[in-house]
Rosetta silent file (secondary structure, phi, psi, omega in degrees, C-alpha in Angstrom):
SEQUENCE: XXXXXXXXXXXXXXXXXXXXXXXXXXXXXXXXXXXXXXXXXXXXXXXXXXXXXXXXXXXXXXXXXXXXXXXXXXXXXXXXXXXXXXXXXXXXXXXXXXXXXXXXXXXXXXXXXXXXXXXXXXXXXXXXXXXXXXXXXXXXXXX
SCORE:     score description
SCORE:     0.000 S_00000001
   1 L     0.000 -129.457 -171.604  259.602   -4.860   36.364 S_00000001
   2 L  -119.188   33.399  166.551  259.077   -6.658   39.525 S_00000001
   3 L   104.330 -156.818  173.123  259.754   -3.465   41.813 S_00000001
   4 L   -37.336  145.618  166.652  263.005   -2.306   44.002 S_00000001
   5 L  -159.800  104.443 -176.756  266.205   -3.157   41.689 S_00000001
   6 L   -69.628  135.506 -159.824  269.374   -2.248   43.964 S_00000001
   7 L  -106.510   35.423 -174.435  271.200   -0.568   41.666 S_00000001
   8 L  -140.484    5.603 -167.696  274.577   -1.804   42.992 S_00000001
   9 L   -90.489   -0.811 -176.223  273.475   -5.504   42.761 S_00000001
  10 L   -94.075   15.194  167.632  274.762   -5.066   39.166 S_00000001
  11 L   -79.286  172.822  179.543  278.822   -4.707   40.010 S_00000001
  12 L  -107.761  153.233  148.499  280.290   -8.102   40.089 S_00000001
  13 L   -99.626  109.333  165.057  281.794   -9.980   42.860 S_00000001
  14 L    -0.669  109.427  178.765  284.781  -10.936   43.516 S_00000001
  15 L   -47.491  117.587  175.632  285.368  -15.160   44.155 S_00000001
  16 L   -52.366  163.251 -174.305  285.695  -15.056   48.084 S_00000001
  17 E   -85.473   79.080 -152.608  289.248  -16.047   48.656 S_00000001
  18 L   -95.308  109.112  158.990  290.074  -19.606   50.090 S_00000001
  19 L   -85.090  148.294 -159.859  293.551  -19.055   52.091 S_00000001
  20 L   -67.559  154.371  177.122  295.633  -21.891   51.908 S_00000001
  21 L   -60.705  162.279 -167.258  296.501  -23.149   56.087 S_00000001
  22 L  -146.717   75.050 -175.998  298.978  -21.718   57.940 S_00000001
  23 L   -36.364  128.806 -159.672  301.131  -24.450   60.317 S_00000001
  24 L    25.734   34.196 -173.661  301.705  -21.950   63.264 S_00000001
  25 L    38.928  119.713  174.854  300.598  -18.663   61.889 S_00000001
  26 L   -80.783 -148.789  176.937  302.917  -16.811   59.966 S_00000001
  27 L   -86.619  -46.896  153.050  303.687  -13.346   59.668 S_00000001
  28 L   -57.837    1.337  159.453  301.157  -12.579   57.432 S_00000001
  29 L  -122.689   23.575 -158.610  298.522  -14.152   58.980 S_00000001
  30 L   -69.179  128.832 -177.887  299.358  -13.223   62.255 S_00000001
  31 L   106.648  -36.303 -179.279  295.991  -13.034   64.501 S_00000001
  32 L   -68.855  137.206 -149.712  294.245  -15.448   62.469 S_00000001
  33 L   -79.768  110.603  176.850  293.065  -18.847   63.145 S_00000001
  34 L   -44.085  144.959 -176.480  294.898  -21.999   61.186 S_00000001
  35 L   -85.859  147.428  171.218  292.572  -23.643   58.898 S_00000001
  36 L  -107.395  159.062  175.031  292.305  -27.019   59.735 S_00000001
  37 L    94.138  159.844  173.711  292.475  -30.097   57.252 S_00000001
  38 L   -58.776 -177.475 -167.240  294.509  -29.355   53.763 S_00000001
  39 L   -82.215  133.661  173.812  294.125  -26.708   51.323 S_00000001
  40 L    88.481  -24.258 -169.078  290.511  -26.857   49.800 S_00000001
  41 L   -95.532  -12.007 -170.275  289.530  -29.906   52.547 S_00000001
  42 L    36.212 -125.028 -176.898  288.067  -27.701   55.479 S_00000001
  43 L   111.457  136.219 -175.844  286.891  -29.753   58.091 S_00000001
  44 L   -72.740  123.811  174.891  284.608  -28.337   61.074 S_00000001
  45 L   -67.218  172.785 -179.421  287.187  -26.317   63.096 S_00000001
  46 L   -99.345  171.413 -172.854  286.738  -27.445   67.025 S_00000001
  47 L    56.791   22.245  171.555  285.127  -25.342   69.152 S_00000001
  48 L  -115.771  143.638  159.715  282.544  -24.172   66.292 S_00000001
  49 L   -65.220  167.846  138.214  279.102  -25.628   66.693 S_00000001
  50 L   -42.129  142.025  157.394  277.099  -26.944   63.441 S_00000001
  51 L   -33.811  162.314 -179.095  274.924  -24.322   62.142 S_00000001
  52 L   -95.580  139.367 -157.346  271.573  -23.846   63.308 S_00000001
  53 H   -59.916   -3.923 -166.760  269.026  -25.777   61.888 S_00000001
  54 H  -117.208   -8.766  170.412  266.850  -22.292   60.529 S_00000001
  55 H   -85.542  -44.717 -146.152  270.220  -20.821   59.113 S_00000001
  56 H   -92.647  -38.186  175.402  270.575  -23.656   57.245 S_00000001
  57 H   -42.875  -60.602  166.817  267.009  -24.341   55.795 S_00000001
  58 H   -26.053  -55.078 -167.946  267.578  -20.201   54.846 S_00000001
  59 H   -69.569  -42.180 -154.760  270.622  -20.989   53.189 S_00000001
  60 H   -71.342  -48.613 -146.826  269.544  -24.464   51.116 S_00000001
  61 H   -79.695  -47.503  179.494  266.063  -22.043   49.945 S_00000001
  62 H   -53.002  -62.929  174.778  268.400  -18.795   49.091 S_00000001
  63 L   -53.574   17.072  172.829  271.289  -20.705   46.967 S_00000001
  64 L   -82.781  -32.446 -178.623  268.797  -22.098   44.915 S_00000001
  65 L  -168.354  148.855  172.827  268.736  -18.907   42.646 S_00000001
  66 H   -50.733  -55.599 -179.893  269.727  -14.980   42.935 S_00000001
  67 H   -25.446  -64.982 -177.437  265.643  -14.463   42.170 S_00000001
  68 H   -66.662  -28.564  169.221  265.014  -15.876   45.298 S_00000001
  69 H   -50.973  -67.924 -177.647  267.634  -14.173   47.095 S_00000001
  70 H   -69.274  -57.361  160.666  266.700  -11.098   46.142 S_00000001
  71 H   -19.954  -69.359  176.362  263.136  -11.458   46.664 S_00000001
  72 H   -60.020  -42.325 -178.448  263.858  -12.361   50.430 S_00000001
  73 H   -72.129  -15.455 -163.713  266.290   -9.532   50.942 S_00000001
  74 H   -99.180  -39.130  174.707  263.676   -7.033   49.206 S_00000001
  75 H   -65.318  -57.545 -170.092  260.448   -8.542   51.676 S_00000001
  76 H   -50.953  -19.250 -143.900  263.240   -8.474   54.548 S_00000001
  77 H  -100.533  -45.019 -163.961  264.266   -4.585   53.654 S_00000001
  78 H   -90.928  -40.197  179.563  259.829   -3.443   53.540 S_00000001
  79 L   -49.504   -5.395  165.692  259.550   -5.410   56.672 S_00000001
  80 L   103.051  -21.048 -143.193  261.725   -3.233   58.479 S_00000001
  81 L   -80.790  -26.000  153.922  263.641   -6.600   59.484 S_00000001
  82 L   173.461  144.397 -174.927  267.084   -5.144   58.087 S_00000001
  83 L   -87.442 -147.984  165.500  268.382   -2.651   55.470 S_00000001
  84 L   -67.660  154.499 -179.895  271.263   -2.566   53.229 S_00000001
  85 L  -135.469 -157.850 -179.164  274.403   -2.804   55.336 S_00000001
  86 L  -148.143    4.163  166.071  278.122   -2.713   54.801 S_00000001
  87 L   160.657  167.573 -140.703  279.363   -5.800   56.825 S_00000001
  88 L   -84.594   37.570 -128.351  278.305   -8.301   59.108 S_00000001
  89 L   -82.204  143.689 -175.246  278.373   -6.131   62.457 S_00000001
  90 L    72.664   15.950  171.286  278.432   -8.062   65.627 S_00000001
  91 L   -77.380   -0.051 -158.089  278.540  -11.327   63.686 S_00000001
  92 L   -82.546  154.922 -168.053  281.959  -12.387   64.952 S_00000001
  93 L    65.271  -19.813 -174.275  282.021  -15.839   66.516 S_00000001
  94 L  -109.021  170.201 -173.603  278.666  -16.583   65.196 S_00000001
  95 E   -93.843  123.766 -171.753  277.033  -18.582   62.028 S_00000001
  96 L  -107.355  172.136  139.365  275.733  -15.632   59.693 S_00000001
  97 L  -160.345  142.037 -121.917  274.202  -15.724   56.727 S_00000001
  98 L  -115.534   99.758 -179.505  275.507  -13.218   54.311 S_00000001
  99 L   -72.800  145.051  132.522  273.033  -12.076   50.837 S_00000001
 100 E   -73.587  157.804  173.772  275.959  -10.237   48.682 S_00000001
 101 L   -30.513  -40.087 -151.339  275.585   -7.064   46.429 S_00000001
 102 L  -123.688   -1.953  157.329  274.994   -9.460   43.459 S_00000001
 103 L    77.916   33.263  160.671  272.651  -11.920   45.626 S_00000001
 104 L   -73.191  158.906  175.243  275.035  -14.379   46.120 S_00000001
 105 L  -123.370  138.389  161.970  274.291  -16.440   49.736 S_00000001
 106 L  -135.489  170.040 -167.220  276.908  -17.631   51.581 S_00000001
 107 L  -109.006   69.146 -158.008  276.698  -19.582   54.742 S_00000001
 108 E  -116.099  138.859  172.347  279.585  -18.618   56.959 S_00000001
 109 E   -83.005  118.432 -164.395  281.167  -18.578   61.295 S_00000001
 110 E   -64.401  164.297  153.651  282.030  -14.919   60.711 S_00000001
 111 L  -123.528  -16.275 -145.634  285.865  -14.965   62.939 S_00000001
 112 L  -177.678   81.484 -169.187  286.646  -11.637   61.915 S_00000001
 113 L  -103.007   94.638 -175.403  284.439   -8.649   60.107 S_00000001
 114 L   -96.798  145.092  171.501  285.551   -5.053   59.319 S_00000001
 115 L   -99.126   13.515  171.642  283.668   -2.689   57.562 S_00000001
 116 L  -125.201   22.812 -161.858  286.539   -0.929   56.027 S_00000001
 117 L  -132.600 -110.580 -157.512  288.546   -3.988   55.326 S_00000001
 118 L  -136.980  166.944 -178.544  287.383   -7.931   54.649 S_00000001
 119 E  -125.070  116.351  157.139  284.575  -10.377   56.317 S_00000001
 120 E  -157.720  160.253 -165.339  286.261  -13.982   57.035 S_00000001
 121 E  -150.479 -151.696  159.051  285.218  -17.321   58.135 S_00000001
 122 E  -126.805  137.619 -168.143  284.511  -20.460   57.694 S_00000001
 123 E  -114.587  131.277 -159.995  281.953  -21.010   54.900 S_00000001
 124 L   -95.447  144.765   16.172  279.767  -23.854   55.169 S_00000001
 125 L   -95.441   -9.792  171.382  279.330  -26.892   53.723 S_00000001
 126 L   -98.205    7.128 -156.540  283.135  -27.270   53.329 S_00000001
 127 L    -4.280   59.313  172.057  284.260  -24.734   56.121 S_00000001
 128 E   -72.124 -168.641 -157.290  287.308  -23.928   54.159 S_00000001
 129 E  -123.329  118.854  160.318  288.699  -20.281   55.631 S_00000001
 130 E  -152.356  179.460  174.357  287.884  -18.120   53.285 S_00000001
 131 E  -166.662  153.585  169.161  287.167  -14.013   53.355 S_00000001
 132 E  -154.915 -176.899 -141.070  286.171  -11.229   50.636 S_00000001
 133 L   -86.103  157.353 -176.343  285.705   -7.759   51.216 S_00000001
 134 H   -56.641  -45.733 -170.013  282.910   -6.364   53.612 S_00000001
 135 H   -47.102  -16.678  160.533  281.560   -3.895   51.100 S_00000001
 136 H  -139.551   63.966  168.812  279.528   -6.207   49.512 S_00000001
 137 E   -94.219  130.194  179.053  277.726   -7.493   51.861 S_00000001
 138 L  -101.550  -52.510  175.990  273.829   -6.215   51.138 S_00000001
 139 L   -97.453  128.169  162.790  272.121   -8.204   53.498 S_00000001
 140 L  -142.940 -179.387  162.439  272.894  -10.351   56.632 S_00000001
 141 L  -170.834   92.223  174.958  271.392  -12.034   59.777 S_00000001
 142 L   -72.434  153.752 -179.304  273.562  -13.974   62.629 S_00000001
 143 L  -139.712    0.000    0.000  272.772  -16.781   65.575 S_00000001
């Protein structure tokens, strides 16, 4: 075929999760930042910069197709540049951007990353709050 074929990019993933805001944080969302703007409306939270202009070019080339996705994570992976992982470590506070298992891209300001738990953020171009679980992250690279 065309080479390396991660043999885990074939489970499916799971629709990241957009939680609905949370007017003073409730109990179950206790530590967690309120989304701002209505459910579904995002809105750049304050105190996050826009992305960086070389994140974003990255992102607009990957989310054109999985092909290309994987392609870049499999050139990233012989270059040495990073291997498979298992969440976005040392990402927190910063704008990542995240190849999934199944070579989805997402564009996201990581707030909060576990590697036994969930990855959540704000996911760009709508920076709704959203989070799905670290395990299928294959690829990543934060600014």
């Amino acid at each position: 075929m065309y080479g390396y074929q991660d043999p885990r990019a074939y489970f499916p993933l799971p629709t990241p999760i957009f939680l609905p805001p949370v007017q003073g944080g409730g109990p179950s969302m206790q530590g967690l930042p309120s989304m701002p703007g209505g459910p579904g409306t995002g809105g750049m939270p304050q105190n996050i910069t826009p992305p960086p202009p070389q994140l974003l070019n990255s992102y607009q080339q990957l989310s054109q197709s999985p092909a290309q996705a994987q392609n870049f994570v499999q050139q990233q992976t012989l270059q040495g540049t990073q291997g498979a992982v298992s969440f976005a470590a040392g990402c927190q506070n910063r704008w990542t951007l995240i190849v999934t298992k199944t070579f989805n891209v997402f564009l996201m300001y990581v707030t909060q990353s576990n590697p036994n738990g969930f990855t959540r953020g704000f996911i760009y171009p709508t920076y709704a709050f959203g989070t799905f679980p670290s395990s299928v992250i294959l690829w990543y690279i934060c600014f």
